[in-house]
C-alpha positions as CSV (number, residue, x, y, z in Angstrom):
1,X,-11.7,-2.9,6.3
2,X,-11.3,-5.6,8.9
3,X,-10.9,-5.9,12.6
4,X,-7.0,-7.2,12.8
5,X,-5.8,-8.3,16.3
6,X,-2.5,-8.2,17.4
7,X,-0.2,-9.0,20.7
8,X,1.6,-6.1,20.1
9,X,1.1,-2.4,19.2
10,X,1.5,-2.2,15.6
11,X,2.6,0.7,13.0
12,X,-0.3,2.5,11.6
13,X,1.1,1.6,7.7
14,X,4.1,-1.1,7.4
15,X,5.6,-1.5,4.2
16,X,6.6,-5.0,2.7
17,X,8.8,-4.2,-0.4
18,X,8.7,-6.7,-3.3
19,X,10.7,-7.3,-6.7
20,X,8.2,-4.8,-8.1
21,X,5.6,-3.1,-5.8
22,X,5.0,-3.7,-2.2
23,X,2.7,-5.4,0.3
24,X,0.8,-2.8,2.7
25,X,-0.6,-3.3,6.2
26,X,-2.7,-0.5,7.7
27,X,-3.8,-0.7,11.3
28,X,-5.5,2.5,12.6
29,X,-7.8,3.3,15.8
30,X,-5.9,0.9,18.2
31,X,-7.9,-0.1,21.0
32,X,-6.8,-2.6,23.8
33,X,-8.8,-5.1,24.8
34,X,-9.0,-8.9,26.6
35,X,-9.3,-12.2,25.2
36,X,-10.0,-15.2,26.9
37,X,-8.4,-18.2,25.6
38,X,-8.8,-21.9,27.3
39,X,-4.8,-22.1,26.9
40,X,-3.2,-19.0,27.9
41,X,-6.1,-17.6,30.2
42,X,-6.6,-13.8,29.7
43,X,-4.2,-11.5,27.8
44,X,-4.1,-7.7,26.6
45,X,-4.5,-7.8,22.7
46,X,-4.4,-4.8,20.5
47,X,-7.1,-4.5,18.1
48,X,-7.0,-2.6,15.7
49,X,-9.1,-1.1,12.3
50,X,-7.3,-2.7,9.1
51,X,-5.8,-3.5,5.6
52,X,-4.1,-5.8,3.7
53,X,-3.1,-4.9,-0.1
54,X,-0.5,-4.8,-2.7
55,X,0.0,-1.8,-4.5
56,X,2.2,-1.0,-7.7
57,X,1.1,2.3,-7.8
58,X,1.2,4.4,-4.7
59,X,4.1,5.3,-3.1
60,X,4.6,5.2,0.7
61,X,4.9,8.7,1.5
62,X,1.2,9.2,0.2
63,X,0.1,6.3,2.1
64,X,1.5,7.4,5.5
65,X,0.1,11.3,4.9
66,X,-3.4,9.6,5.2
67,X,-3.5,5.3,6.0
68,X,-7.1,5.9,7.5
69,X,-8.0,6.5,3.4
70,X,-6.7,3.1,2.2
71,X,-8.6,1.0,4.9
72,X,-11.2,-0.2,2.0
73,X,-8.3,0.2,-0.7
74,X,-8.5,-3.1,-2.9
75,X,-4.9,-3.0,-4.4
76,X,-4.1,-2.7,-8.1
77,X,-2.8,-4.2,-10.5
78,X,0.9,-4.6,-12.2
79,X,0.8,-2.8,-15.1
80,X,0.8,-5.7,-18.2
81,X,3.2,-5.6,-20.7
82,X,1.3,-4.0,-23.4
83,X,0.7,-1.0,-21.2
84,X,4.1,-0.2,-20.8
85,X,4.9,-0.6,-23.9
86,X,2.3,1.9,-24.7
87,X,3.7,4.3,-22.4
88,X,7.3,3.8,-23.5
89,X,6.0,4.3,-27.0
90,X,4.2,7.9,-26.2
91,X,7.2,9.1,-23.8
92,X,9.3,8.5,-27.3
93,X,7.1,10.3,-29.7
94,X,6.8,13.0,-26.9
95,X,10.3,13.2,-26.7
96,X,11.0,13.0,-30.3
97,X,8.5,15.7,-30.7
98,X,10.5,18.0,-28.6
99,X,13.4,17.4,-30.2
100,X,12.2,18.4,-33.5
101,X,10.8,21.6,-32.4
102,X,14.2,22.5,-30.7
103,X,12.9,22.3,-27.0
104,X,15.6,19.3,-26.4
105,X,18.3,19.1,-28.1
């Protein structure tokens, strides 16, 4: 988690889709609150409690029933190639499985 400041109020989860997977911002607890800059003199920033992470697992829905929860969320990983082969082989042994024993037909 991270303090993220912002000049305007921000969604408390924003979802960046990519090819595969997304990019997730989380901004929770908003609190406004002045800066003092040299060039622009005083302004109204929102600041906010926050996260930056790419996910190819979750899905938004769970995210936005609960963003406070992914504040220290680190991201994961795509899975490698080897891994979904894996998983494509199982699904087809399952399946074939099933098929033999007359549940699919």
């Amino acid at each position: 988690m991270e303090k993220m400041r912002f000049t305007l109020p921000q969604l408390s989860a924003a979802f960046y889709p990519l090819e595969k997977g997304m990019d997730v911002v989380i901004c929770t607890d908003e609190q406004k609150v002045t800066v003092d800059s040299p060039e622009n003199g005083s302004e109204i920033m929102y600041e906010y409690n926050g996260n930056i992470f790419r996910t190819f697992k979750l899905t938004q829905e769970e995210i936005i029933r609960a963003p406070e929860q992914y504040l220290d969320y680190e991201g994961d990983t795509e899975p490698s190639e080897e891994m979904t082969r894996y998983a494509t082989e199982m699904i087809d042994a399952y399946t074939l499985q099933l098929i033999e024993e007359g549940v699919l037909a």
